[in-house]
C-alpha positions in Angstrom: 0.0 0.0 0.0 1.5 3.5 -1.2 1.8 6.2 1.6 0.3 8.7 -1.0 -2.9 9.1 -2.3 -4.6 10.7 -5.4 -6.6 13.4 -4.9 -9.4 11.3 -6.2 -9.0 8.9 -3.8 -9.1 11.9 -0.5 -12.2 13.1 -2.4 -13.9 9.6 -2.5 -13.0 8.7 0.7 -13.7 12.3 2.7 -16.8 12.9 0.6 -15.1 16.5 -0.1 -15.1 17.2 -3.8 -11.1 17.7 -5.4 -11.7 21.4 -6.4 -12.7 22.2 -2.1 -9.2 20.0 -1.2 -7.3 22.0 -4.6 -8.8 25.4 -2.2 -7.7 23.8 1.0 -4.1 23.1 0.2 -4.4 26.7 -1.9 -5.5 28.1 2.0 -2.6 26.2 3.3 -5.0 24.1 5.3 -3.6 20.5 3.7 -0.5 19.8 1.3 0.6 17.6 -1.3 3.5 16.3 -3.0 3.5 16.3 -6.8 4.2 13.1 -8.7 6.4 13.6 -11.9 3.7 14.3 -14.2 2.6 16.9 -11.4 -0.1 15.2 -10.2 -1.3 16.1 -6.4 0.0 13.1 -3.9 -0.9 13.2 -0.5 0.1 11.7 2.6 -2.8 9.8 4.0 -2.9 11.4 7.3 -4.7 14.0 5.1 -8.0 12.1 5.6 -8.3 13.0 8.8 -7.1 16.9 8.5 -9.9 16.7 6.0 -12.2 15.0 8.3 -10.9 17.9 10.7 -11.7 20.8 8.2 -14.9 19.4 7.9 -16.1 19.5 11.1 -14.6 22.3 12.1 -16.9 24.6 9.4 -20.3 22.8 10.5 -18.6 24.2 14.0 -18.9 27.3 12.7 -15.4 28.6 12.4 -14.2 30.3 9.5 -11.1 29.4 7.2 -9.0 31.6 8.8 -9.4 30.0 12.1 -9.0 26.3 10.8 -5.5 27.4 9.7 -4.6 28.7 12.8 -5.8 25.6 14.8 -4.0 23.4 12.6 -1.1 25.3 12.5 -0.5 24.4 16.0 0.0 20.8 14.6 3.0 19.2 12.8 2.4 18.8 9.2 1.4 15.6 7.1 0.4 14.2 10.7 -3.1 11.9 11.6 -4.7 13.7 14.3 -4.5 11.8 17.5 -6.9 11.9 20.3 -4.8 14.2 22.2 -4.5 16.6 19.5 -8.1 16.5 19.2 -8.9 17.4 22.3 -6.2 20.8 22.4 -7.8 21.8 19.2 -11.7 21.3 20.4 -11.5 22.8 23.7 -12.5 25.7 22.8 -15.6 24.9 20.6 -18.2 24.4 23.4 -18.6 28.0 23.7 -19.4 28.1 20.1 -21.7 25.3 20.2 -23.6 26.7 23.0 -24.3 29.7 21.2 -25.2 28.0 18.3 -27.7 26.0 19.5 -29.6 28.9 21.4 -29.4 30.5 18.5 -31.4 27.4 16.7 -34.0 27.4 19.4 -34.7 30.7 19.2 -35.6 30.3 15.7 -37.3 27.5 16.1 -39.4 28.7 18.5 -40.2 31.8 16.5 -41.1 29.5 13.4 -44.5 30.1 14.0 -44.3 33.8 14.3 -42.4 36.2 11.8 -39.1 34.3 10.9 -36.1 36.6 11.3 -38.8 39.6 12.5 -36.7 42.3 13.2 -39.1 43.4 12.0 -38.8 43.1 8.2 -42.6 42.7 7.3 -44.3 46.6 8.7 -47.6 45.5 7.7 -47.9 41.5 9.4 -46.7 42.3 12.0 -48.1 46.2 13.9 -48.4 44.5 17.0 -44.8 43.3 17.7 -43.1 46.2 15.9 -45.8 49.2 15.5 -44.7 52.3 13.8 -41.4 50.3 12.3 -39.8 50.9 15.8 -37.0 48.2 15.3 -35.3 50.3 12.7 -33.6 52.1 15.0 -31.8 49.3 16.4 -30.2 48.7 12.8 -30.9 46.7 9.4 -32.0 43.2 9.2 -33.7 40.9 11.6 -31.8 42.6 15.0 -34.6 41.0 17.3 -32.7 37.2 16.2 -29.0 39.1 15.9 -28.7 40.7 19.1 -31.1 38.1 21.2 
């Protein structure tokens, strides 16, 4: 078994599509060897960066802050339980705000959704006289909640 893959093989088996790992290792977030014909190699610990990546975005961070978390790793390296846990232990703060945020909008699905208020004319009652505009643009009841 070769200790490189192709990057068809990383997209089949991460289910992330080759042009998203092309913009990863672009970001600096993965990297690759080039065979002679200059096709992209890569080390198979690369999976679970990938894998990483991933999650890490559903999370909620940004690009920016995926490179910086990985950064604090050695390169070309699986991700070990240990490394796992330095790099998550942060996230629950973020996940916490996420999911308040999620049950505030599910509980106003039957209301306005994103009332801030957008819709003058539904709803007089919650926001007579367009009141929330002075708070800002957009749904700011949901944003600043």
């Amino acid at each position: 078994m070769s200790p490189l893959i192709t990057i068809s093989e990383v997209s089949r088996r991460s289910g992330v599509p080759a042009s998203a790992l092309r913009f990863y290792e672009d970001r600096g977030l993965i990297s690759s060897e080039r065979s002679g014909a200059g096709h992209r190699r890569y080390p198979r610990a690369v999976l679970r960066r990938v894998a990483f990546i991933v999650f890490a975005q559903r999370v909620g961070l940004s690009l920016e802050e995926i490179g910086a978390e990985l950064a604090r790793l050695p390169p070309n390296t699986a991700l070990k339980a240990e490394d796992w846990a330095v790099l998550s232990s942060n996230w629950a703060n973020r996940i916490e705000a996420r999911i308040a945020e999620l049950e505030r909008l599910k509980s106003g699905l039957t209301d306005c959704i994103g009332c801030g208020c957008l819709s003058l004319e539904h709803c007089k009652l919650v926001n007579p006289e367009d009141r929330a505009a002075r708070y800002g643009p957009g749904p700011v009841r949901w944003i600043t909640a």
